[in-house]
N, C-alpha and C positions, 0 to 999 in steps of 0.2 A: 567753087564751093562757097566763097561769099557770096554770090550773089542770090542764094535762101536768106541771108541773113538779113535782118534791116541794115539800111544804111546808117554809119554813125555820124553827127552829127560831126565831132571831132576829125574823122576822117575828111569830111566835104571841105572843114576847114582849112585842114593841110595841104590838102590838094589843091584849095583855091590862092592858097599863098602860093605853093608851088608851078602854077597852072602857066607863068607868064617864061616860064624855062621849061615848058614842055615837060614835066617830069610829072607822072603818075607815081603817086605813091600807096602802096599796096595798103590794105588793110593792117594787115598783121602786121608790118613791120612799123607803123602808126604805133601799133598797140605796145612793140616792142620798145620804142622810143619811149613811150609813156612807162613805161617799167624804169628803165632804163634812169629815169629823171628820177623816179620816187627813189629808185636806191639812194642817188645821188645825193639827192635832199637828205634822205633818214642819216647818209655819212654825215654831210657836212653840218648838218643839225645838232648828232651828237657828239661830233670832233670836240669840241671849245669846251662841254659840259662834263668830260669824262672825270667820275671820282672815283675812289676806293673809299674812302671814309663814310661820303653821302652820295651815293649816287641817286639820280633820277628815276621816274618809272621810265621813260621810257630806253633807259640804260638796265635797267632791271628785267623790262620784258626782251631785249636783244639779248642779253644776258644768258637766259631762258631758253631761249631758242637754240644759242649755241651751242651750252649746256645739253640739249636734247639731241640737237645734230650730233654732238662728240656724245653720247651714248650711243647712239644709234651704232654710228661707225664702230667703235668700242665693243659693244655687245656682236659685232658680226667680225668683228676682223682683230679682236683683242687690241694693246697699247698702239701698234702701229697705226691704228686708225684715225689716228688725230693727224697724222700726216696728209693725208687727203681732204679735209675737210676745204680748204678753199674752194678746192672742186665742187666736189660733191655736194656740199652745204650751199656755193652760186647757186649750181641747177634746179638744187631744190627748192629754195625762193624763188628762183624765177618760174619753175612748175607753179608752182603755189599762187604768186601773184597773177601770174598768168589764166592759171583754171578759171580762180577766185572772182578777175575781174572781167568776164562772161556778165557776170551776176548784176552786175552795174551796168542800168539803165543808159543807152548812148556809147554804151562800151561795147565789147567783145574780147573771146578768149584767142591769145595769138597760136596756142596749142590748140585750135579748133582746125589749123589750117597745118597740111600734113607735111607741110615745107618742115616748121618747127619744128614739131616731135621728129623727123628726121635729123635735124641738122645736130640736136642734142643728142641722138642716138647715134652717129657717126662720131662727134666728139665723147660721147663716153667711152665708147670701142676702140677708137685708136689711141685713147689715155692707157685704159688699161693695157693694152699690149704692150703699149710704150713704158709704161710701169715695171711690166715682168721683164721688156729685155734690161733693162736698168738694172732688175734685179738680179737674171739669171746669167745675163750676157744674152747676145743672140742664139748662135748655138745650143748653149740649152736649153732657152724658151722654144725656141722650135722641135730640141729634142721630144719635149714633152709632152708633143701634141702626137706623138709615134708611138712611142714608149711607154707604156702604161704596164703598172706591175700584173704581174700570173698572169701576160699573154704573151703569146710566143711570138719573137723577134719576128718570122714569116709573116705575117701579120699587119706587121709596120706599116707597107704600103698604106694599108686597105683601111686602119684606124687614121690612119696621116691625112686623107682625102676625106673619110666620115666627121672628122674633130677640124676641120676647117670649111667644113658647110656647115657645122652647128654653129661654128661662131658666125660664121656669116648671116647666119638666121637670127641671130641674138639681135642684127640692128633691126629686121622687119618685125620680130616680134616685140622691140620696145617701140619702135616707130606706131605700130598699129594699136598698141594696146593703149597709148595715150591718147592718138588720135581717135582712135576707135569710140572709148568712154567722153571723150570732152564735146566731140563731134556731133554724138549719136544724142545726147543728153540738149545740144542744144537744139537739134534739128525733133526731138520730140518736142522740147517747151513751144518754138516757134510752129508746129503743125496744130498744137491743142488751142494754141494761144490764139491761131487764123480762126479756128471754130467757133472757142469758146473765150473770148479774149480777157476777163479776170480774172477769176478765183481759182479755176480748174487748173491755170498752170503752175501755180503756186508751189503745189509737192513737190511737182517734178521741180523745179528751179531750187526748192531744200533739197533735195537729192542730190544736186549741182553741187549745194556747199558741203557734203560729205565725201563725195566723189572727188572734188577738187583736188582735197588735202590725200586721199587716200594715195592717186595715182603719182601724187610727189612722193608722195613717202615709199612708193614700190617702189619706183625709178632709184630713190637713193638708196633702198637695200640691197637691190639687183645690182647697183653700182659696186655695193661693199661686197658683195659676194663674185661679183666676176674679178675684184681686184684681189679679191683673199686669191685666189683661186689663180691668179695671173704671177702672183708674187713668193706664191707657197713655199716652189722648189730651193729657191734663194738660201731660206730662213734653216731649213734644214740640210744646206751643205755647206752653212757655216756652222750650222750646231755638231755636225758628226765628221768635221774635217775634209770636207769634199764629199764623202760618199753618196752615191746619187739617190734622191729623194726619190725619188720614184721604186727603191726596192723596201722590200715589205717590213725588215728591220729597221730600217731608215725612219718612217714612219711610225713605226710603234714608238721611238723613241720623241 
């Protein structure tokens, strides 16, 4: 799949440091390196400047951001969501900077290439589960994928087998649905761009910068929503004394 895209410029560079140890170095993970560094930088830039009294703009717009990441979480999973943000709020920059720097001439998106949105849809899935059994114990994280209130225990099997291919569909369908938008958006710039190589691809490349941000910001709701949803039964059988969340009083309360 990179090799529709142009070559980067940066890449060739890497490769030819690397060239004299036999090591090819992949596009994407180039790009992921170059992520990798800005965070690095944006930390240690603003470690030494940190104020409460005067802070900086650029203490002000991290600020911001965080501010919105912990709403985000917040508004979908209430107080507990501020406990997840190291996660979820990483991915989310790294979606972000990742879509974003497509856009930039000599660059490319490392989520164009379907290793990535893989490998973060694998690590958001096994967070989450890893979350619920935290929360419920094993036994009854697993209860819960059987057990579903107003159906009949007979049942169980046939829900237990249905509710663990949907979660299993949850990493193809974040997998695809990143790759899918960041993929398909640059593989149209580069076809109109072959034809008609200035102005025409223009839109499509603004479309890029709204799509970018968008598909971050899905991945982090689908996050806060598969983890509400991971962690549920916990919260209410500490509130009612053990009784299992899954019966229909339980839940009214």
């Amino acid at each position: 799949m990179e090799a529709i895209e142009h070559p980067s410029p940066l890449v060739a560079l890497i490769n030819l440091l690397f060239a004299p140890l036999g090591i090819l170095v992949p596009d994407h993970m180039v790009f992921i390196g170059l992520i990798t560094l800005f965070i690095l930088f944006i930390g240690l830039a603003i470690r030494s400047s940190l104020s409460i009294d005067n802070p900086g703009t650029l203490q002000i717009v991290l600020e911001d951001i965080v501010a919105f990441l912990v709403g985000v979480l917040e508004s979908n999973m209430g107080p507990k969501g501020r406990k997840f943000l190291p996660l979820l709020g990483s991915i989310f920059v790294f979606i972000l900077l990742g879509n974003l720097m497509g856009q930039i001439p000599g660059l490319g998106s490392p989520t164009s290439n379907i290793n990535v949105p893989l490998g973060l849809a694998l690590t958001l899935w096994l967070y989450y589960h890893w979350q619920g059994i935290l929360a419920n114990g094993p036994l009854n994280y697993i209860k819960h994928f059987a057990v579903m209130p107003g159906v009949p225990i007979a049942l169980a099997p046939m829900i237990f087998v249905i509710e663990i291919i949907s979660h299993l569909s949850r990493v193809l369908s974040l997998t695809l649905r990143l790759f899918g938008n960041i993929f398909g958006e640059h593989l149209v710039v580069l076809i109109i761009a072959s034809i008609v190589p200035f102005i025409v691809p223009l839109p499509i490349q603004f479309l890029g910068l709204i799509v970018g941000p968008l598909q971050a910001f899905i991945f982090l709701t689908l996050g806060a929503i598969y983890l509400t949803a991971a962690t549920h039964v916990d919260h209410h059988d500490d509130d009612m004394g053990g009784v299992d969340a899954h019966h229909p009083h339980a839940q009214a309360h």
